[in-house]
RODO-2510 file (C-alpha; in nm, 4 decimals, decimal comma):
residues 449
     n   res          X          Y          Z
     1     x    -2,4374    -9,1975    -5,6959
     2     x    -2,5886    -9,1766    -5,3609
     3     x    -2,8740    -9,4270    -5,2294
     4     x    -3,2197    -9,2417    -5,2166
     5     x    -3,5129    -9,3383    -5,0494
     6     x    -3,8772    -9,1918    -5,0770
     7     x    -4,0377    -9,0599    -4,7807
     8     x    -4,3920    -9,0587    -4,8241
     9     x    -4,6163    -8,7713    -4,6820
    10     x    -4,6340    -8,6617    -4,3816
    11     x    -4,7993    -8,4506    -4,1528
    12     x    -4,5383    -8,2164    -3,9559
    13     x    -4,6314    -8,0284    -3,6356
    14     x    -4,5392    -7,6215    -3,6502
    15     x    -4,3384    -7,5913    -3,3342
    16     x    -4,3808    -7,1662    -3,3088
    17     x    -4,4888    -6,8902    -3,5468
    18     x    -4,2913    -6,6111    -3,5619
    19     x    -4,2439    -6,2557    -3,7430
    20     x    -3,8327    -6,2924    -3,8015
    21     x    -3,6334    -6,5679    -3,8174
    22     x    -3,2661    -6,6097    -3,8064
    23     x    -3,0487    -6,9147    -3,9328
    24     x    -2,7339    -6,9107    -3,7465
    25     x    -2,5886    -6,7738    -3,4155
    26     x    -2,2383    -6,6414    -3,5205
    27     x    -2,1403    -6,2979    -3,5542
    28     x    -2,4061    -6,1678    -3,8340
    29     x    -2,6620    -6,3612    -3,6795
    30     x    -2,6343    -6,2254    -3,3444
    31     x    -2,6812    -5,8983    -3,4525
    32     x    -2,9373    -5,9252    -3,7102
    33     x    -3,1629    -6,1352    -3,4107
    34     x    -3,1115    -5,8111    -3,2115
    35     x    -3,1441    -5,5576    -3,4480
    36     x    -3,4701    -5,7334    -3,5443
    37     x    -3,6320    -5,7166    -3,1743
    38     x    -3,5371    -5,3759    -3,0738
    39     x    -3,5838    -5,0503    -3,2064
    40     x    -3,2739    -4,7513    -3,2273
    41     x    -3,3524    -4,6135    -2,8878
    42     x    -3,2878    -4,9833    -2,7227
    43     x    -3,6838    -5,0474    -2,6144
    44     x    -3,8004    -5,3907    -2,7851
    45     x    -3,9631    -5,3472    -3,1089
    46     x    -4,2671    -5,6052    -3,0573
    47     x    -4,1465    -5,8528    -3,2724
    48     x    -4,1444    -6,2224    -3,2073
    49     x    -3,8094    -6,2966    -3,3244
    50     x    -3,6489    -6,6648    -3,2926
    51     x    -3,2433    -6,7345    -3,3719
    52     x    -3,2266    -7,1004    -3,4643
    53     x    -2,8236    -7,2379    -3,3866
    54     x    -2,6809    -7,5754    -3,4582
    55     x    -2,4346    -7,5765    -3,2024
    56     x    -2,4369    -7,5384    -2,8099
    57     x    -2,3195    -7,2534    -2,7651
    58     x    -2,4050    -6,8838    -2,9298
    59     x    -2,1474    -6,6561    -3,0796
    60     x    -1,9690    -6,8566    -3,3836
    61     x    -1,6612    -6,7569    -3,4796
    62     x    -1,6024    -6,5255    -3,2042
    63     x    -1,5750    -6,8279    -2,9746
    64     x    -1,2637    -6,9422    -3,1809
    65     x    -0,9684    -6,7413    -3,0386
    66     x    -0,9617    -6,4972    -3,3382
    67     x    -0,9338    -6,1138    -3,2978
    68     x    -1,2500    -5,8679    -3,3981
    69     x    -1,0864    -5,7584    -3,7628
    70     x    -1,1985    -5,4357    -3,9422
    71     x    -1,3396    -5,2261    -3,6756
    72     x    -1,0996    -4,9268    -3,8230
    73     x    -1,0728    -4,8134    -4,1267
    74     x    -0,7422    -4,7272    -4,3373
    75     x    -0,7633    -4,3679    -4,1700
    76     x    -0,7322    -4,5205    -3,7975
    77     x    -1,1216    -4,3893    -3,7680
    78     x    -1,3941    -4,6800    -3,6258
    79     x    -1,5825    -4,7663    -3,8937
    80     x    -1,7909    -5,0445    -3,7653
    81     x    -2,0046    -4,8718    -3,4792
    82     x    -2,3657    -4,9070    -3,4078
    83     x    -2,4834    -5,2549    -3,2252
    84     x    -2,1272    -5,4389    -3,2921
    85     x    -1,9185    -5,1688    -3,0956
    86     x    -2,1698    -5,1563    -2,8463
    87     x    -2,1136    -5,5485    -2,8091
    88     x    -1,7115    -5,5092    -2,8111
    89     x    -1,7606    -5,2230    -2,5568
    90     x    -1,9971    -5,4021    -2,3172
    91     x    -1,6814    -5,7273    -2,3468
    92     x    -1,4163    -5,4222    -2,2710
    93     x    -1,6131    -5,2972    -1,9407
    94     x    -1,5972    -5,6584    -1,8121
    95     x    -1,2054    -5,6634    -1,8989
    96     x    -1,2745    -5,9110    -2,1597
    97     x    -1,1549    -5,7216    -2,4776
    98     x    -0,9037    -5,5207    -2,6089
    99     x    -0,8860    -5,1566    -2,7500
   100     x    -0,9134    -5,1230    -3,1305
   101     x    -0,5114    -5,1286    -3,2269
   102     x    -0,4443    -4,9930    -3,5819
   103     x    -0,2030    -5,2564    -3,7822
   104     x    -0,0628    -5,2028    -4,0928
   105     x    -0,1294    -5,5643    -4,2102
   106     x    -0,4857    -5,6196    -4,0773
   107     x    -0,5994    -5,2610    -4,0773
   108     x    -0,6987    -5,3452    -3,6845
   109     x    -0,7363    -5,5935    -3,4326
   110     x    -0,9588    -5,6352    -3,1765
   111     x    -0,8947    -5,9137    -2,9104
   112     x    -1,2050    -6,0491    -2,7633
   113     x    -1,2367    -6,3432    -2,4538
   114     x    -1,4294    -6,6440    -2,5864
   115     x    -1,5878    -6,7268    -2,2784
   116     x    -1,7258    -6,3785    -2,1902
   117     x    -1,8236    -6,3791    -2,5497
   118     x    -2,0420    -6,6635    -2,5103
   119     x    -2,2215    -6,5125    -2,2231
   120     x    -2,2821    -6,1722    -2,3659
   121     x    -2,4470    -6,3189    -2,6657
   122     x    -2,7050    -6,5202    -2,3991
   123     x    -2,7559    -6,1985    -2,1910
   124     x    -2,8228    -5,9732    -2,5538
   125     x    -3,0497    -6,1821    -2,6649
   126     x    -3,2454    -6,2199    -2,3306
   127     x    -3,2430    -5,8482    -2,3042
   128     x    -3,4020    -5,8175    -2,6315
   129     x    -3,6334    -6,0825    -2,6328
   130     x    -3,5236    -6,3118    -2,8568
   131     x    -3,6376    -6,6858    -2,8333
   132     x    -3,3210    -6,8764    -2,8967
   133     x    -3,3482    -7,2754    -3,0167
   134     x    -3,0415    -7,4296    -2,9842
   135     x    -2,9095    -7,7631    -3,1419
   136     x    -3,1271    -7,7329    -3,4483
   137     x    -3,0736    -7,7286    -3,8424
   138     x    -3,2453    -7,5442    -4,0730
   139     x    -3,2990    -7,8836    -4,3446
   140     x    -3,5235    -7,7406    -4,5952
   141     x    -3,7421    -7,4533    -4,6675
   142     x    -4,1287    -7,4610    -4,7600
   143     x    -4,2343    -7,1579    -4,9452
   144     x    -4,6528    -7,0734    -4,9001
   145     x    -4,6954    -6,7799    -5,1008
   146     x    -4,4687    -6,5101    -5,0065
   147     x    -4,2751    -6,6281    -4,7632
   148     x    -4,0872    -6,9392    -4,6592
   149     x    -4,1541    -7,2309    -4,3544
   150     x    -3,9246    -7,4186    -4,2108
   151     x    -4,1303    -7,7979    -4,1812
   152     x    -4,1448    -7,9377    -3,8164
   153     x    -4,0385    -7,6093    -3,6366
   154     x    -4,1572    -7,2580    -3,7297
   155     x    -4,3976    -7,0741    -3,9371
   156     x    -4,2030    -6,7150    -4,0360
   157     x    -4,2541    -6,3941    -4,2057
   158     x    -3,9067    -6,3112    -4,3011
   159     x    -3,5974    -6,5509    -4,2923
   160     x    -3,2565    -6,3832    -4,2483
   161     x    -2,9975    -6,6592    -4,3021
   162     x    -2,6558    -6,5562    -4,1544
   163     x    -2,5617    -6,9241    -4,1452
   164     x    -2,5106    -7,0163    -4,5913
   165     x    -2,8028    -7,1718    -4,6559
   166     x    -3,0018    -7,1949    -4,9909
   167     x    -2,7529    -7,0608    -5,2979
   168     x    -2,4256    -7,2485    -5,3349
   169     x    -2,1864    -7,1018    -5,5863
   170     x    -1,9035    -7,3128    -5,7586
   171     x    -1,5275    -7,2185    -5,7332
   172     x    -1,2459    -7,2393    -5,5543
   173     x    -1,2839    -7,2349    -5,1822
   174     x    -1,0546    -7,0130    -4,9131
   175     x    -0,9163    -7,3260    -4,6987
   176     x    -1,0578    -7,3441    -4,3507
   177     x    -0,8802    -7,3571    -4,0136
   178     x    -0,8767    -7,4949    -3,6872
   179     x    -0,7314    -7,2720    -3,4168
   180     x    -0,5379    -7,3415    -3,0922
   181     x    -0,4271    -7,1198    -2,8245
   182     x    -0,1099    -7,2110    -2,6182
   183     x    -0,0322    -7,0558    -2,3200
   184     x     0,3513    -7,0446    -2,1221
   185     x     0,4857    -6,8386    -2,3682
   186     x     0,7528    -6,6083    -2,3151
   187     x     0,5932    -6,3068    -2,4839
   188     x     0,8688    -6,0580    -2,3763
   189     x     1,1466    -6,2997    -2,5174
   190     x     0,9121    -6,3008    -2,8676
   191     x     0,8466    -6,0000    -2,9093
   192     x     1,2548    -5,9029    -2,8408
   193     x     1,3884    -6,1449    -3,0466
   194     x     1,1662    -6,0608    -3,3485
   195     x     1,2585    -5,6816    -3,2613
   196     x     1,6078    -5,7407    -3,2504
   197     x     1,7121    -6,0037    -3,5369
   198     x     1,5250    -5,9209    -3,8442
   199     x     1,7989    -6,0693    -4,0178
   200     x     1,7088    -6,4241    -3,8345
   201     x     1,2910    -6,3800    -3,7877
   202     x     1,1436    -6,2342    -4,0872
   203     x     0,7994    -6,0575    -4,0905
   204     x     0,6001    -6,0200    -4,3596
   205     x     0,4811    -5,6646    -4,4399
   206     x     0,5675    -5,4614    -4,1299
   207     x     0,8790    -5,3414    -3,9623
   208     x     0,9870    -5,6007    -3,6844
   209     x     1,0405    -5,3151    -3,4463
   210     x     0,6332    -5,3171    -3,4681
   211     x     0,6105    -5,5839    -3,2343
   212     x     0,8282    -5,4891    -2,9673
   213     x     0,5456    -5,3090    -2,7476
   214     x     0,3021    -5,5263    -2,5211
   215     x     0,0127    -5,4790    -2,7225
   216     x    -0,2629    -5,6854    -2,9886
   217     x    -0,0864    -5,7885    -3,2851
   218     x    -0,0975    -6,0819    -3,5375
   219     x     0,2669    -6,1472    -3,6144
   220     x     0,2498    -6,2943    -3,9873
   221     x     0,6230    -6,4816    -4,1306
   222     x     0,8870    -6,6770    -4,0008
   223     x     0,9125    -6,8070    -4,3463
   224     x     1,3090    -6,8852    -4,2592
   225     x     1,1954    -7,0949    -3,9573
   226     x     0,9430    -7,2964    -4,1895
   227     x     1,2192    -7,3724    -4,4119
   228     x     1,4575    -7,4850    -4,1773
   229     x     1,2032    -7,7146    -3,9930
   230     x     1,1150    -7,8698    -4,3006
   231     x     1,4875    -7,9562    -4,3889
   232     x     1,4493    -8,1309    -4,0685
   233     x     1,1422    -8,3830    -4,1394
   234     x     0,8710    -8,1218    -3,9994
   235     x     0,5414    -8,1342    -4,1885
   236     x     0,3893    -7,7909    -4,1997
   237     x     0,1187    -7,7170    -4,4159
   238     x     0,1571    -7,3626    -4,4683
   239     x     0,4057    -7,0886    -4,5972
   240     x     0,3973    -6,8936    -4,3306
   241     x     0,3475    -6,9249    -3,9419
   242     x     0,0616    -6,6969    -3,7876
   243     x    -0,0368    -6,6323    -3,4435
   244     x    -0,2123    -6,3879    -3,2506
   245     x    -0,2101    -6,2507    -2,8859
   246     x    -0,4731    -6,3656    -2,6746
   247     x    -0,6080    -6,2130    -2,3485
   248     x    -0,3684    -6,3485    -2,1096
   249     x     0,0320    -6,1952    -2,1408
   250     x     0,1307    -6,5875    -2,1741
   251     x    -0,1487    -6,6523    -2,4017
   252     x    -0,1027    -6,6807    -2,8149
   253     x    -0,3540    -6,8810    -3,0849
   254     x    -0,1958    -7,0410    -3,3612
   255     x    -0,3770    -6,9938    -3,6944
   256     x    -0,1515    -7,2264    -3,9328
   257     x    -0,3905    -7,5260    -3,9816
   258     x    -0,5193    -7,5871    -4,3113
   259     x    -0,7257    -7,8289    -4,5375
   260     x    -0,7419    -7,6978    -4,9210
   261     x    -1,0589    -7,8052    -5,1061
   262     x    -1,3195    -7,8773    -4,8158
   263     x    -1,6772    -7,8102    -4,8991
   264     x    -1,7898    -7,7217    -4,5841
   265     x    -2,1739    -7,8156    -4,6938
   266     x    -2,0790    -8,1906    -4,6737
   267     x    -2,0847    -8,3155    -4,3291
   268     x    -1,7827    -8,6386    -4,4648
   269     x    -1,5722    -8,3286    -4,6171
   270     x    -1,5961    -8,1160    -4,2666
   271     x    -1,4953    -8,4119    -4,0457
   272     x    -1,2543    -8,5160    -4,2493
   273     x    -1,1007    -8,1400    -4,1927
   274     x    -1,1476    -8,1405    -3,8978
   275     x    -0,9417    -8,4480    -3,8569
   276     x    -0,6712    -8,3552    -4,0359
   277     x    -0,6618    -8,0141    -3,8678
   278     x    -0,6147    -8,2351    -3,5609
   279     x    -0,3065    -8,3784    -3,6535
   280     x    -0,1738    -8,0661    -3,8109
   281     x    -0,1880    -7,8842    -3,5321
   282     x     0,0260    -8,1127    -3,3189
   283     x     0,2503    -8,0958    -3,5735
   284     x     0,2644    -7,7183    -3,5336
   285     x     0,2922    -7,7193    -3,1914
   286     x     0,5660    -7,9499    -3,2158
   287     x     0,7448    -7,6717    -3,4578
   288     x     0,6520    -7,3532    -3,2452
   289     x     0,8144    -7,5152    -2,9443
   290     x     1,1614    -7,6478    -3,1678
   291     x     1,1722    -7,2893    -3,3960
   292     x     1,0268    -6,9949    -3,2573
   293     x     1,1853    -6,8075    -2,9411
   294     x     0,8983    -6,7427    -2,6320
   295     x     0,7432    -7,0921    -2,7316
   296     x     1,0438    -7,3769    -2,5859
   297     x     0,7851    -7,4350    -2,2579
   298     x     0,4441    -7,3599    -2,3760
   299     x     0,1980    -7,6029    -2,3880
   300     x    -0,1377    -7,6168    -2,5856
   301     x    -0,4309    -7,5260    -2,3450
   302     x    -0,7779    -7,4805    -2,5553
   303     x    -0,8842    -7,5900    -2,9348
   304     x    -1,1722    -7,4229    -3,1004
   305     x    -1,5152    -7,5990    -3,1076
   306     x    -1,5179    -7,6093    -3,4532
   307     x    -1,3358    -7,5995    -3,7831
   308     x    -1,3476    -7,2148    -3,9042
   309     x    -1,4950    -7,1864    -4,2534
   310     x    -1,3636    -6,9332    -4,4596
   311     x    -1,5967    -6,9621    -4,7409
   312     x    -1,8917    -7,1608    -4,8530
   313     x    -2,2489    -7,1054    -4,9845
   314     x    -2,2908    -6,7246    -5,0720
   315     x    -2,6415    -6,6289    -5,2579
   316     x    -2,6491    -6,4831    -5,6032
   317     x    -2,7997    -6,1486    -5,4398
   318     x    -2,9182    -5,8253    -5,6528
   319     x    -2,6178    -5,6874    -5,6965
   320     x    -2,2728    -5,9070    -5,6479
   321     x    -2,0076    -5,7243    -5,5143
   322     x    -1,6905    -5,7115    -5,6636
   323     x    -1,3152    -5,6443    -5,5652
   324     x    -1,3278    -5,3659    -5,7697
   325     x    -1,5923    -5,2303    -5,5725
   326     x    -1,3073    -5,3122    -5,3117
   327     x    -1,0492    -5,1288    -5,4734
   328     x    -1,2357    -4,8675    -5,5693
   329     x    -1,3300    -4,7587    -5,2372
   330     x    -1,7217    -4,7589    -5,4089
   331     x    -1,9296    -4,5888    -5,2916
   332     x    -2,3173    -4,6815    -5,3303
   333     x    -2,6738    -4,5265    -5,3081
   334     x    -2,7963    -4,8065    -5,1324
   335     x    -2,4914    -4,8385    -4,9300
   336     x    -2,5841    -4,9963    -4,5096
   337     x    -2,2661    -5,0177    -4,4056
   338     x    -1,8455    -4,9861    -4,4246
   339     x    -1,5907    -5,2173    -4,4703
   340     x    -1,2260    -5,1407    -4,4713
   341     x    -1,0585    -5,5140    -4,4773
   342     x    -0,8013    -5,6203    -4,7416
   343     x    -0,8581    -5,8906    -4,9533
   344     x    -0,7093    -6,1792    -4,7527
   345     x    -0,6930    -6,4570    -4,9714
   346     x    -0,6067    -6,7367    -4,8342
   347     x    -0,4900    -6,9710    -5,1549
   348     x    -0,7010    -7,2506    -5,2170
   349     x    -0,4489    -7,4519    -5,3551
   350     x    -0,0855    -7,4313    -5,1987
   351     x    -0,0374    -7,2929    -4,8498
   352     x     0,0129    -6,9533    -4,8471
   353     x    -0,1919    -6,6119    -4,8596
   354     x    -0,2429    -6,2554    -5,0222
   355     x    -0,3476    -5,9510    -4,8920
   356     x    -0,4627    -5,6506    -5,1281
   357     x    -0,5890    -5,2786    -4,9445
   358     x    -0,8413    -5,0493    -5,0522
   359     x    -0,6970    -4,7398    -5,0318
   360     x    -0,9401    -4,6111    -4,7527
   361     x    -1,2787    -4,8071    -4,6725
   362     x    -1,6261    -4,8903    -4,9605
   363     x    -1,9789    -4,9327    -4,8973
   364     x    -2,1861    -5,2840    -4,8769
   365     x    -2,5171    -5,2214    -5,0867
   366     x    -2,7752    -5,3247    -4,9246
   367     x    -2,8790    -5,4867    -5,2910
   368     x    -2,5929    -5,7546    -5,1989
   369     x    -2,8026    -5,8811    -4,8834
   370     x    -3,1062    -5,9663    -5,1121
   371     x    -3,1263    -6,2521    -5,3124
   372     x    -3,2484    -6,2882    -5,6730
   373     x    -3,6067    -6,4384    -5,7188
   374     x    -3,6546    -6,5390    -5,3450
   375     x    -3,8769    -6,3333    -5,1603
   376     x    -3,8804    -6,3173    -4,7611
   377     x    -3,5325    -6,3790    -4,7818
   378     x    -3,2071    -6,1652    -4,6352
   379     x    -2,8741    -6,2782    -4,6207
   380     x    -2,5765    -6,1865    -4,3994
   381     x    -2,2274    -6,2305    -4,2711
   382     x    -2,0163    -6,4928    -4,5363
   383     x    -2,2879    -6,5909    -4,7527
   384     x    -2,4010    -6,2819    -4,8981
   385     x    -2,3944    -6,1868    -5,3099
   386     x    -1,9732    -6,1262    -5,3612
   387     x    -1,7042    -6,2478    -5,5857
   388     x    -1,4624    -6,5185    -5,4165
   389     x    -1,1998    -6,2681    -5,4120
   390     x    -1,4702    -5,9673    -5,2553
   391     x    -1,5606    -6,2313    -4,9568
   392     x    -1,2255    -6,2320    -4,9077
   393     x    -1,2770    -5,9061    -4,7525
   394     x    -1,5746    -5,8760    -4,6265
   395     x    -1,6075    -6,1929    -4,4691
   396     x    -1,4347    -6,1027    -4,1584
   397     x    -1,6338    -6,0635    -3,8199
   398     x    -1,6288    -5,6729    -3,8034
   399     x    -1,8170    -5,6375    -4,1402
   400     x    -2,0134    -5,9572    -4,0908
   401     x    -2,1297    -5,8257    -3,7769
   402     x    -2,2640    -5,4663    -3,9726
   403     x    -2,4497    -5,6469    -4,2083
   404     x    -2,6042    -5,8993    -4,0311
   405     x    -2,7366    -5,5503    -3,7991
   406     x    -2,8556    -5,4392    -4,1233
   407     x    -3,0221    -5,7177    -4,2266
   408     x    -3,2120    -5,7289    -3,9003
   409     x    -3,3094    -5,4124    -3,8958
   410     x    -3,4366    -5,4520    -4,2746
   411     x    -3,6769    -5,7480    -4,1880
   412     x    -3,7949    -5,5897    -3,9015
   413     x    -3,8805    -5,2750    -4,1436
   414     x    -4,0244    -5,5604    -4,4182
   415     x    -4,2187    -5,7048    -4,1048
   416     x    -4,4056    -5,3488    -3,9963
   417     x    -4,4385    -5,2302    -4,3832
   418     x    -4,5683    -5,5156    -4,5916
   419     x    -4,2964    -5,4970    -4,7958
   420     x    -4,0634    -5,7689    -4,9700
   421     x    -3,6881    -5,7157    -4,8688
   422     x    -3,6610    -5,6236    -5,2650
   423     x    -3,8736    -5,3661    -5,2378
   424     x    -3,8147    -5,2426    -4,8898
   425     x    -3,7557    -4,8545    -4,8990
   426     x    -3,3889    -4,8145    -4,8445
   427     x    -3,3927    -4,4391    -4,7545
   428     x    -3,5845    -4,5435    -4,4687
   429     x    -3,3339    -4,8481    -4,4092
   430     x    -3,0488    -4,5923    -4,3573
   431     x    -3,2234    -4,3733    -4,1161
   432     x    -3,3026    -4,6413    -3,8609
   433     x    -2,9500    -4,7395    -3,8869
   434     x    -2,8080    -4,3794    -3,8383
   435     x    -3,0316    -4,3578    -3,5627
   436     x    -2,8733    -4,6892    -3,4223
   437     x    -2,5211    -4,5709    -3,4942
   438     x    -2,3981    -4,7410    -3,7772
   439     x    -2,1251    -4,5438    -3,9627
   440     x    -2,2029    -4,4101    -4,2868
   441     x    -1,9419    -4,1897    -4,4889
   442     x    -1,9620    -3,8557    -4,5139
   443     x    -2,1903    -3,7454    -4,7861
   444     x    -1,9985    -3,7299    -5,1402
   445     x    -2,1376    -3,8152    -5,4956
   446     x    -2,1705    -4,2526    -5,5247
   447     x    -1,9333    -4,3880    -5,7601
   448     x    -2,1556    -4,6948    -5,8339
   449     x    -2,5076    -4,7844    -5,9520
***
């Protein structure tokens, strides 16, 4: 039982007042802050909007070394448009992203430069107007009639938390990872000797001639080499060995570290991750460099800030999406956006993964942003109202991203109308983001309520 102590009361000074706030700087977050302060043609909406980030730097898990994932649907066609392509496309123009490239195993992959990433996010938000607060926590919320304050720093009309605060559901938890990049690698010898020996370098999924050609990929296997390292004394903690391309021909991040049953929400549980992640990794390096042809004299040149967290708090929302919904390819009347991601499941207990397709893309309802019995309240990116194996999906940045636009856009809508984000007029919801760009399927009958 933890030690409590009683504070007694206090007076707390209200640091800003503002018409939108948004909990969290990572991929959702960025876009909802934007959507919020501008309107579909670009010009600034009039809003005083503040994003709120507990780290130094804005941009989340884009900052990690990971590619963009579901920007394409099934059908090779971009189904994430609208203020997250406009982002990727700004990155490409500077040289610091990659085309879209369709892949059988992750539908499509998108390889972005951390650094410029970083930037970009700073110059968006400045464009738009948004007051950014960095190195702050949202701690607790103080609801005064409708809406909810944050004591000691802002006064608010509508919170959009794209950062898993407030609703923490119980269950199993998709493991989190630390990434690395390491750079001196032979890519040309990789990417022949997987070509040419699928009898030595398995792949999982896709043809090994796949990744003979010089272009973004994820290569997913090598279960043989795992086996034989082990036999040796190495200590891997996965089933599989995963890395991806990076910017630089030389230049691949490792995504094989792996902590099963972290709750991210406690601070003792996260470091501990993060220190075990630590000594993983060197372990892995150790193994790339023995096992895996291309890697004999590369060398590990950046770590991600932080721990990636797969899966945490998610709200109990109006309607909780399913994998059904998933498989179904459902199609909703309240739908703000498309997703076309598998169901990546990485196991919570053991060390490998799953992957499940819809056969062609579904609908997020908007319903699944809102959360029951709170009112001023949106949700996006990994925290919004889904089943453990539905987040599995939609977690990913390309999705998050779409939502958290819609979820700007909707407070800035609940800002200008009155209106609670429950009873926000959807119709007029989907026209602002048509008008922005957002992708919407063509117009067929809805297959769900």
């Amino acid at each position: 039982m933890m030690k409590e102590i009683q504070e007694p009361a206090r007076s707390i000074p209200v640091r800003d007042e503002v018409d939108v706030l948004v909990v969290g700087g990572g991929p959702a977050g960025l876009m909802a802050a934007q959507a919020a302060a501008i309107n579909p043609d670009g010009s600034r909406s009039g809003l005083k909007v503040m994003l709120i980030e507990s780290r130094g730097t804005l941009g989340g898990n884009m900052t990690q070394g990971l590619p963009l994932l579901g920007f394409l649907g099934r059908k090779g066609n971009e189904v994430i448009k609208g203020l997250p392509l406009r982002f990727v496309e700004r990155l490409r123009e500077r040289g610091q992203a990659t085309h879209h490239r369709a892949c059988p195993l992750h539908v499509s992959l998108t390889m972005i430069d951390p650094e410029g990433t970083k930037r970009l996010a700073w110059e968006i938000m400045e464009e738009a107007g948004v007051k950014v607060l960095m190195y702050v926590f949202c701690a607790e919320v103080i609801k005064e009639g409708k809406y909810e304050d944050l004591p000691g720093h802002i006064k608010d009309n509508i919170v959009l938390d794209a950062d898993g605060k407030f609703v923490f559901v119980e269950g199993s938890r998709l493991p989190p990872t630390l990434m690395f990049s390491m750079r001196g690698v032979d890519s040309r010898k990789l990417r022949d000797a997987v070509a040419d020996h699928p009898d030595i370098y398995d792949i999982d999924f896709l043809p090994n001639e796949f990744f003979r050609a010089s272009d973004n990929c994820t290569m997913v296997g090598f279960r043989n080499q795992i086996r034989q390292a082990r036999e040796q004394g190495y200590d891997i903690p996965v089933e599989r060995t995963i890395f991806m391309t990076g910017m630089a021909d030389d230049e691949w991040w490792v995504n094989m570290s792996r902590v099963n049953g972290i709750d991210a929400t406690d601070p003792e549980q996260y470091t501990r991750g993060e220190e075990i992640c630590i000594r993983q990794n060197a372990e892995i390096a150790r193994y790339l460099k023995a096992f895996i042809p291309g890697f004999e004299h590369a060398y590990v040149d950046r770590v991600a800030p932080f721990m990636g967290i797969r899966e945490s708090r998610r709200i109990v929302g109006e309607y909780v999406l399913t994998e059904q919904d998933i498989f179904d390819c459902a199609r909703f009347p309240d739908a703000i956006g498309v997703a076309s991601y598998p169901v990546d499941l990485h196991h919570p207990v053991g060390g490998d993964c799953t992957l499940m397709w819809c056969p062609d893309c579904y609908d997020v309802p908007y319903r699944s942003l809102v959360p029951k019995e709170v009112d001023g309240l949106l949700c996006a990116g990994r925290n919004i109202s889904a089943t453990h194996l539905a987040l599995a999906s939609v977690r990913v940045m390309g999705p998050a991203m779409c939502l958290g636009e819609a979820a700007g856009k909707a407070a800035q809508l609940c800002v200008r109308t009155g209106a609670q984000p429950r009873t926000l007029d959807v119709g007029r919801l989907q026209q602002e983001l048509k008008a922005e760009g957002v992708y919407f399927r063509p117009d067929e009958p809805t297959n769900k309520e």
